[in-house]
C-alpha positions in Angstrom: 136.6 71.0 87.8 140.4 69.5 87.3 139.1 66.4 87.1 136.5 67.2 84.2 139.4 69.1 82.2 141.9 66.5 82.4 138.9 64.2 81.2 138.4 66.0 78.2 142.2 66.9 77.3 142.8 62.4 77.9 139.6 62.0 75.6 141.2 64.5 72.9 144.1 62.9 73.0 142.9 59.4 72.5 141.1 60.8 69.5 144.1 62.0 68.3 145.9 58.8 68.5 143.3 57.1 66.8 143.0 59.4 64.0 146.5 59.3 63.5 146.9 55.9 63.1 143.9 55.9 60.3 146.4 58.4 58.3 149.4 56.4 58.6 148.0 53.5 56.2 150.6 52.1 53.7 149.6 51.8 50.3 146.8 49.3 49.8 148.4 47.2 47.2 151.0 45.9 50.1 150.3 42.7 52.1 151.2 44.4 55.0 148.0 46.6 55.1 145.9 43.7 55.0 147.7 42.8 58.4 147.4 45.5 60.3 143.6 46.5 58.6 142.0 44.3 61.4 143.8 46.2 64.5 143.4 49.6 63.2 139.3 48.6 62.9 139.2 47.4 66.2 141.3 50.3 67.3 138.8 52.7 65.7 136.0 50.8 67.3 136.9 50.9 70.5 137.8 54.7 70.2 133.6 55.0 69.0 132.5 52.7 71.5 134.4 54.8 74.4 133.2 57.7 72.5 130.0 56.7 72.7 130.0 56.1 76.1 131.2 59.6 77.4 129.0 61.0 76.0 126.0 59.2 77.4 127.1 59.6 80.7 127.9 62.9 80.1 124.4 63.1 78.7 122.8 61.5 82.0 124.8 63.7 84.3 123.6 66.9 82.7 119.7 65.9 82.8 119.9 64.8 86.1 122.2 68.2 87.3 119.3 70.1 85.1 116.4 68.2 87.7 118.5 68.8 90.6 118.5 72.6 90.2 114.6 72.4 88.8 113.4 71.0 92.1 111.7 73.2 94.5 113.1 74.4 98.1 112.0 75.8 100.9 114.6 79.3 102.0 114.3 80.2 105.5 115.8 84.1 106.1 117.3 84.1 109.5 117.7 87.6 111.1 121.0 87.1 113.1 119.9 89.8 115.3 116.2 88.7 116.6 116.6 84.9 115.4 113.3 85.8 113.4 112.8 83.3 110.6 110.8 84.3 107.3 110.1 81.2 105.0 109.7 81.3 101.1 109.4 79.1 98.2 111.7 79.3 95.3 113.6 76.9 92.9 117.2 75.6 93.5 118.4 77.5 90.4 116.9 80.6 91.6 119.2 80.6 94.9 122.4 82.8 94.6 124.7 84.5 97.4 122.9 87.0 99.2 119.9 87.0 97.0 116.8 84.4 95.3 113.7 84.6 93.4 110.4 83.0 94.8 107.8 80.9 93.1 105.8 83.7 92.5 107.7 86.4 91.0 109.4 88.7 94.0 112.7 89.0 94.1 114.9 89.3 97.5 117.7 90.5 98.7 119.1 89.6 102.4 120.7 92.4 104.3 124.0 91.8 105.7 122.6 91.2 109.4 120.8 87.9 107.6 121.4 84.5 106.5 120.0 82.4 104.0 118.9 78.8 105.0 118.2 76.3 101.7 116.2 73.2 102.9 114.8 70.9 100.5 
């Protein structure tokens, strides 16, 4: 979770640089504009290309987290007290603490003397 914030606060930054430098331009009439024009584009480019590229793998990660969650698992209820195990069918996204929601509608809750078991 660090890791993805200090992502995003490098990325802003960068953006910032780059869109600072595209305000700083002298006047146009000066040769010295025409000098620097070339870096800046490439600058600016690079910022969109790297841009660009976040945001595709950003893109990927999500659909592929999104199917990860979608796909179907089997929960085994373990009574800690008999070792009796009760089996259901539900989706990864419908698993939570100490309750889930099977394929088909019911929704349960374990009691404190059981355990949830998630097995794909």
């Amino acid at each position: 979770m660090v890791g993805k914030v200090l992502f995003a606060l490098i990325l802003l930054l960068v953006i910032a640089v780059v869109i600072a430098r595209g305000k700083k331009r002298p006047p146009s009439g000066s040769s010295a504009s025409q000098a620097s024009e070339p870096k800046a584009s490439i600058a600016r480019q690079t910022a969109w290309i790297f841009i660009g590229i976040v945001l595709v793998t950003s893109l990927i990660g999500l659909v592929w987290q999104w199917q990860d969650r979608q796909q179907e698992v089997t929960v085994a209820v373990v009574d800690t007290v008999t070792g009796k195990t009760t089996e259901y069918r539900s989706r990864a996204n419908l698993v939570e603490d100490r309750r889930f929601e099977t394929l088909d509608g019911r929704r349960i809750q374990v009691a404190d003397n059981e355990r949830i078991e998630v097995r794909k």
